[in-house]
Structures are given as C-alpha cells and as structure tokens.
N, C-alpha and C positions, 0 to 999 in steps of 0.2 A: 389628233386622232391617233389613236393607238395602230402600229403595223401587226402582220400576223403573227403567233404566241401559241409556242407550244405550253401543254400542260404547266409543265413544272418552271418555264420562265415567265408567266403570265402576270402580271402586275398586282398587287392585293388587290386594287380595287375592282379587279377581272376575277377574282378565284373567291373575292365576297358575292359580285354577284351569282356566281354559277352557285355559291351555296345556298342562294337563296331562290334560285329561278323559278321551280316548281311553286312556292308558296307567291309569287307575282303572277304566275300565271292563272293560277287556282284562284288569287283574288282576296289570298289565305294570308295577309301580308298589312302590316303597318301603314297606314297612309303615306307617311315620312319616311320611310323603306319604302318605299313602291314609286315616290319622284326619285329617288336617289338615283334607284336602278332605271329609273325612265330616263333621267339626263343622262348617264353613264352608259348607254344604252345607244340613246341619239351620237354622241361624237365616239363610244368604238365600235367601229366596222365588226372585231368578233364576237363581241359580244351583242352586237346586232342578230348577228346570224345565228348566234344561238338561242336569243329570246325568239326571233322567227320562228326557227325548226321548232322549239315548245310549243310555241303557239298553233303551226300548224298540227302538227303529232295530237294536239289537244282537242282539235279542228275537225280532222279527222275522226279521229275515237270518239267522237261526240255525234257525227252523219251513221256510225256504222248502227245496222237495224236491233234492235233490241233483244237480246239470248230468250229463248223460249226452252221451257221446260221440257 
C-alpha cells in the first residue's frame, strides 16, 4: 500500500491514474484500463480517496434539480 504522496513525488502508476480518473468515472474508459485503475485503486489509500471524491462530486452533480430556462 502506497503512503501519502504529494503531487510531484507520486509514483507513475498514481499520476497514470489521476490522468485518467475522470474517463473511469464517466464509464468513458477501456475495460482493461478501468480493472487496472480498479486494482491500483484497492491497495492505494490516495488514490482511493481520490476515485472517492470523483465519485462523490459525480454523485452529487447528478442529485442537483435540473437548470430551467
């Protein structure tokens, strides 16, 4: 399990998935990319918590009522 990681010491395989987070969450994403970041995901802690926060933030903006004209 990966310790905590700032930006620019973050491991590649922590600064691949944050480049790809948006398109996993979206669902916008390669099968085979999308277990990658799901195991890589399961044993790092920050990168955990950053698929989370997407996910929530996604979560969120998806309950909020619909813009009317």
């Amino acid at each position: 399990m990966h310790g905590k990681h700032t930006p620019a010491d973050r491991p590649e395989a922590c600064r691949a998935l944050c480049a790809d987070l948006q398109a996993y969450v979206d669902g916008d994403i390669a099968r085979e990319r999308a277990l990658e970041i799901f195991l890589h995901a399961r044993d790092c802690r920050d990168c955990a918590a950053e698929l989370a926060a997407a996910k929530s933030l996604v979560a969120r903006l998806n309950a909020l009522p619909p813009l009317t004209a």
